[in-house]
KEKE-921900 format. One line per field, with one value per residue (C-alpha): x, y, z. Coordinates in Angstrom, 2 decimals. Each point is the difference from the previous one (the first is absolute). Layout:
x	[X:...]
y	[Y:...]
z	[Z:...]
// end
This chain:
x	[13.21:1.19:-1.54:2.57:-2.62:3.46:-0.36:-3.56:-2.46:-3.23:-2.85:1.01:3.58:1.72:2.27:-0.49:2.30:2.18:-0.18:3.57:-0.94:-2.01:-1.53:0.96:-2.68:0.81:-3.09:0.90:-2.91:-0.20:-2.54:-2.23:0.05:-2.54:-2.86:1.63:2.72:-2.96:-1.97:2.78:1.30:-4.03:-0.42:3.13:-1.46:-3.51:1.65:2.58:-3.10:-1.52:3.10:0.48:-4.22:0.50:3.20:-1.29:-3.46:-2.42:-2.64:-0.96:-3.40:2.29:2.29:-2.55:-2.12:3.06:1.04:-3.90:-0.08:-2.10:0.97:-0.28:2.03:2.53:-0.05:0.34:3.28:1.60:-1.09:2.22:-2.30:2.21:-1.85:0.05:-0.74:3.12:-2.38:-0.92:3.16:0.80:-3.15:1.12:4.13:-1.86:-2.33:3.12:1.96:2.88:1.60:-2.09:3.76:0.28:-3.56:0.46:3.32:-1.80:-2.50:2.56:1.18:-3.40:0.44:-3.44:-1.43:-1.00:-1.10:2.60]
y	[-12.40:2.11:3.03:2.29:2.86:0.73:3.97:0.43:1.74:1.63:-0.53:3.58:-1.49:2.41:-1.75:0.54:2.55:-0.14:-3.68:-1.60:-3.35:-1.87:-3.66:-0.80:-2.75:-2.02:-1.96:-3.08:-0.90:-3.27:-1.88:-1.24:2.27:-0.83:2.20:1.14:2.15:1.46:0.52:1.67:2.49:0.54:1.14:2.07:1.74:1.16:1.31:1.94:1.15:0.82:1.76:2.52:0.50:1.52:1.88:1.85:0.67:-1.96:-1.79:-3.29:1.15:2.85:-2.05:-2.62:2.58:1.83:-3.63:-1.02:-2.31:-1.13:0.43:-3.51:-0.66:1.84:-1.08:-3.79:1.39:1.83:-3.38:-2.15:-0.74:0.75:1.57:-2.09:3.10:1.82:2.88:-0.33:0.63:2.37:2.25:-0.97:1.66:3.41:0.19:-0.90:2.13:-2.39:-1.78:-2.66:-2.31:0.56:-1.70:-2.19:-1.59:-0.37:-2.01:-2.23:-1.48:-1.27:-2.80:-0.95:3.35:0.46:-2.22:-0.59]
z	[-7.06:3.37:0.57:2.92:1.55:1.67:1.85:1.32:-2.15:-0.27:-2.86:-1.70:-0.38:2.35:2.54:3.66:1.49:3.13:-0.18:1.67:-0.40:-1.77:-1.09:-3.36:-1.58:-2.70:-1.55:-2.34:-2.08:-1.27:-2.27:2.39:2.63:3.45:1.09:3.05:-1.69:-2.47:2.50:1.94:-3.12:-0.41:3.57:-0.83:-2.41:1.59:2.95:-2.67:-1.73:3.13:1.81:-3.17:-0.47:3.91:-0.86:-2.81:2.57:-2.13:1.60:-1.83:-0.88:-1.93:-1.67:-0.93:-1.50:-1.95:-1.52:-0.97:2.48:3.06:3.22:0.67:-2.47:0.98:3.30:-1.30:-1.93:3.23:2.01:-2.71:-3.00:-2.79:-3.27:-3.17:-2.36:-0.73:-0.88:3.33:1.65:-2.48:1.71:3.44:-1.06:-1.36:3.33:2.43:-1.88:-0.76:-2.76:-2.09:-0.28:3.80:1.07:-2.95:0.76:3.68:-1.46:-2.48:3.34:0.68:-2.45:-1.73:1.14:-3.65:-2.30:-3.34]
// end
């Protein structure tokens, strides 16, 4: 399976503006894939998390609290821990204000972020 992120994008889905160029990534993910790209699409994701929390002006104590949360525990997800409750991520979308099938297909690219 190939994912293409192709034109740069932000958590909410909108695509950056005034952007000439670009990187396009393409992301093959095979069976057995190593740690270091996880841990790579994981990192990804808590700095995407973290970038749109600040955009929207919510500090994590605020966000944490809106999703039922602990702070720490957000903090663990914007540092790369990836949650394995769907319900969890589904609280994180309503507080960040985004999509839950945005942050989710984030999270399907951290193979073995949830359990089957």
């Amino acid at each position: 399976m190939e994912f293409n992120l192709g034109a740069p994008f932000l958590l909410d889905g909108e695509r950056l503006s005034g952007v000439k160029e670009y990187l396009s990534i393409s992301y093959s993910v095979s069976n057995a894939p190593s740690s270091v790209p996880r841990r790579a699409w994981c990192r990804l994701f808590g700095g995407m998390v973290q970038d749109r929390r600040e955009a929207i002006g919510r500090s994590l104590e605020e966000a944490a609290q809106l999703a039922g949360m602990e702070s720490s525990e957000w903090a663990a997800i914007e540092a790369g821990h990836i949650p394995a409750d769907p319900a969890r991520l589904r609280s994180m979308a309503d507080a960040l204000e985004v999509r839950f099938d945005h942050m989710a297909l984030l999270v399907y690219l951290c193979q073995g972020a949830w359990a089957a």
